[in-house]
Each structure stands twice: as C-alpha cells, then as structure tokens.
VOMIVO-165280 format. One line per 5 residues: their letters; for each residue y, x, z of C-alpha. Coordinates in steps of 0.05 Angstrom, whole numbers, always signed. Layout:
REM VOMIVO-165280
A	Y X Z; ...
***
This chain:
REM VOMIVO-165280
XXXXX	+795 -90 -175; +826 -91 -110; +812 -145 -61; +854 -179 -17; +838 -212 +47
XXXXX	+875 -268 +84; +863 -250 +164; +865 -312 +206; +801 -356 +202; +780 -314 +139
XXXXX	+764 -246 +182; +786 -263 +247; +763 -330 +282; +822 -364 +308; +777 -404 +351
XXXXX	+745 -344 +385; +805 -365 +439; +773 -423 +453; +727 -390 +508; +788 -361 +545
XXXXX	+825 -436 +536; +755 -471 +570; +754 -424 +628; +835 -437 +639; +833 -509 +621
XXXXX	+757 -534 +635; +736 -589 +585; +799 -582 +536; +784 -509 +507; +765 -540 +443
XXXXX	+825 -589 +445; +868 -541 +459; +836 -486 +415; +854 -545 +361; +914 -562 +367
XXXXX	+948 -503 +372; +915 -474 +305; +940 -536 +269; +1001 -534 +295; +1011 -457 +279
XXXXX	+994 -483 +208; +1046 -539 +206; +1105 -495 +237; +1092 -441 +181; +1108 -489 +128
XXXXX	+1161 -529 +159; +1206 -464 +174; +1188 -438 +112; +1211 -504 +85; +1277 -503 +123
XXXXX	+1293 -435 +108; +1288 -415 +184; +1246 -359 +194; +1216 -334 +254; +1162 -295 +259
XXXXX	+1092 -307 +268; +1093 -284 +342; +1140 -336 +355; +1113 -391 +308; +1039 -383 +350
XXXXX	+1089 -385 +426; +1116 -452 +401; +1053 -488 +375; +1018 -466 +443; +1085 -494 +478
XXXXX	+1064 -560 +449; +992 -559 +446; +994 -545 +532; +1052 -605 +524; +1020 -658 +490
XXXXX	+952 -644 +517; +982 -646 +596; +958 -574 +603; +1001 -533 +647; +1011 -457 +620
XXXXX	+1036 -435 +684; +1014 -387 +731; +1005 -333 +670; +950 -375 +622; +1018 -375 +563
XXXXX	+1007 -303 +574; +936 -291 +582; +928 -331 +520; +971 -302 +476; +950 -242 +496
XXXXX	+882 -266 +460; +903 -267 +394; +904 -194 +390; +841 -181 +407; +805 -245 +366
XXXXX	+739 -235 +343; +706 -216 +274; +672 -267 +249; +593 -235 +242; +597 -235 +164
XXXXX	+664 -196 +165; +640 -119 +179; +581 -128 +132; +623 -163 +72; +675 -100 +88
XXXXX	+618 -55 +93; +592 -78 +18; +661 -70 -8; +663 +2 +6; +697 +47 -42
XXXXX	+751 -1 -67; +816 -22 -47; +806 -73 +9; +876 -99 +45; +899 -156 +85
XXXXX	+951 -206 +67; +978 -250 +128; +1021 -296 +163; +1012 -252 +213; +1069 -206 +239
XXXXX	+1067 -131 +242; +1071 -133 +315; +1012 -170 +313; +968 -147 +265; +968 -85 +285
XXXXX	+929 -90 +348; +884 -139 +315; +861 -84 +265; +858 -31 +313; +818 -71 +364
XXXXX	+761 -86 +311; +768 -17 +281; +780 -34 +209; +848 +13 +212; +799 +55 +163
XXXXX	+773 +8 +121; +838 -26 +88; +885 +10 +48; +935 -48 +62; +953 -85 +119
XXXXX	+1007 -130 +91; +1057 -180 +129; +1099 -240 +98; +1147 -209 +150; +1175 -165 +94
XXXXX	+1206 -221 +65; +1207 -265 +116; +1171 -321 +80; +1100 -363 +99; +1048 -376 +53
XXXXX	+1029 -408 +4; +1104 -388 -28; +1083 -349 -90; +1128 -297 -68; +1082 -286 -16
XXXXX	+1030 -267 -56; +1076 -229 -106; +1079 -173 -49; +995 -161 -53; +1018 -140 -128
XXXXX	+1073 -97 -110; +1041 -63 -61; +969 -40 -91; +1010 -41 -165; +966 -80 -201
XXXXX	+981 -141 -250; +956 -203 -208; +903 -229 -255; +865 -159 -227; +870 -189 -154
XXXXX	+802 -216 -120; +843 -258 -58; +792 -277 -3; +801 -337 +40; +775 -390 +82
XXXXX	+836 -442 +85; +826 -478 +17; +915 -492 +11; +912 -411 +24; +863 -406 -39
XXXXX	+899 -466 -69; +961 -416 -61; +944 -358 -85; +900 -391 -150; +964 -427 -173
XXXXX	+997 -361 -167; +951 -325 -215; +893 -286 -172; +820 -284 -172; +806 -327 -113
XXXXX	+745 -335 -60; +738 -393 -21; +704 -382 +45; +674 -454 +60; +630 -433 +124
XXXXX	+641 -499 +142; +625 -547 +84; +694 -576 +85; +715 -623 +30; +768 -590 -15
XXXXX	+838 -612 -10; +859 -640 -80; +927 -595 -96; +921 -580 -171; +887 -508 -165
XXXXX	+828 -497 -145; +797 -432 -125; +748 -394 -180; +681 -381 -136; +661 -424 -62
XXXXX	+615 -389 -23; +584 -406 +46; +597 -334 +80; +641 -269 +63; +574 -227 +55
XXXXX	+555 -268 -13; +614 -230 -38; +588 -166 -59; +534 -193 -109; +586 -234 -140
XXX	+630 -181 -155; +627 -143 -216; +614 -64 -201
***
C-alpha cells in the first residue's frame, strides 16, 4: 500500500517562518505567521472556485501582500523577499524523518498545493529527494485541493486503485478531501483540534506521524 503525504503543516511546519517574521516584525511574527497561512488556505479555494488558477508561488505572494497589509507591516526593504525565500527551506516537523524512516521499503510520495518550483527545493533542503518515489503537484492540472481530481492524480501516478491509498494529513478539510474521494486517510491532530463537521471523516486520528507505523498493516 502506498502512502501518500500532504506537505504543508503535515511534513513541513508552515509556521517554522514565524521566527524569521518576529525578528523582521518584533511582536507580530505569530500574527503574521497567521494570517498569511490562512489566507494561503482561503485563496486556494476561491481560485479554484473561480476557475482562475495561479500557482501556488503566487497564491502564498498574495496572501503575504495582505497579511503585511492588514496587519500595518511594511514588506519593504527586502522582508517580501527574505520571507518568501523561507518557505523553501521550512522545517520538518521532529516526527517527520522518523515516521519516513518507519515507512521504509514502500512507496512513500507527496501530494501538494505546492508548485513544482517550490517543492523542489523544499525536498532537497530536508534531504527526502531519496525517500519518496513521488513528489506530486496539483500544478499538473492546475487545480487546489480538496477537488477530487486532485487526488485522482496520487492514483494515476503510483497506478493503484484508490481504496489501496493510505493519504496522510494534518488539515482535517485535506483528510475530509481525500476520505470523500475514496482513500485510506490519517489525520494528524498534533494539536487536539476539534474536527470540522463536512460529511467525511478521516479513518484513524493520531497525535503524531510516528504512531503511523504500528498502525499500518505490514
């Protein structure tokens, strides 16, 4: 069974920009950290909605845009860059090597939001090039998650019926998603959110990626 990993906030920690925000922007890292997440979120779905694609590069530009504007921070003087720049080089979250680690042996691959141009670095930076046999963008068909068609491409590409899929993720509409499509799905709760009531809800919750391998039939 292969398994199939969402990458931002499941493996990579969004927020890890937060400490490069604080030092630009002291006492609104967090704020801005915040805002711009949520409204990287929202812009996925509304283009996606209105049929007006652009990529993920320049859906994460525009939420910063508005997360400097409507907190009164000025990206001037470089930050835009400097904190763009960040989001290839976010951080593992600790359980993510380890869960990978335990994996070992079958096919592990990524399925994101996330644009070629900027996955790429991402993986190379925390050296998991090696690990996945996938590194999959909705880019190909231009298209955000949770669109089933999204997920349709995870079954094209490793060529397995869906029903074999394990999907991994820690944004509950993302497991929401890819349940109603017909995977296997892992909800990453590190937080103890409350689940979002949408009609489909994922198989297993677990607190951390590395309670994944037990689970898992061998």
């Amino acid at each position: 069974m292969p398994y199939v990993f969402d990458a931002y906030g499941t493996l990579f920690d969004v927020h890890s920009v937060a400490a490069l925000a604080e030092s630009l922007f002291p006492g609104q890292g967090v704020a801005l950290s915040q805002l711009w997440r949520a409204k990287q979120l929202e812009y996925t779905w509304l283009r996606s909605l209105m049929g007006t694609y652009v990529d993920f590069g320049a859906i994460t530009e525009a939420a910063l845009a508005y997360a400097g504007g409507a907190l009164d921070l000025p990206l001037d003087g470089g930050k835009k860059t400097r904190l763009m720049a960040a989001y290839d080089n976010l951080a593992l979250f600790p359980d993510a090597r380890p869960a990978l680690a335990a994996l070992a042996g079958r096919k592990l691959a990524i399925l994101s939001n996330g644009s070629p141009a900027m996955l790429r670095p991402l993986v190379e930076h925390a050296q998991l090039a090696a690990t996945l046999n996938a590194v999959i963008s909705v880019d190909e068909i231009k298209l955000y998650k949770p669109d089933p068609r999204v997920y349709q491409l995870a079954v094209d590409r490793l060529d397995v019926a869906k029903d074999e899929i394990a999907f991994v993720s820690s944004n509950y509409w993302d497991a929401a998603g890819a349940r109603n499509f017909g995977f296997r799905v892992f909800w990453i709760n590190r937080a103890g959110a409350q689940p979002d009531e949408l009609g489909a809800a994922p198989d297993v919750a677990l607190a951390k990626l590395t309670e994944l391998a037990s689970l898992i039939a061998r």
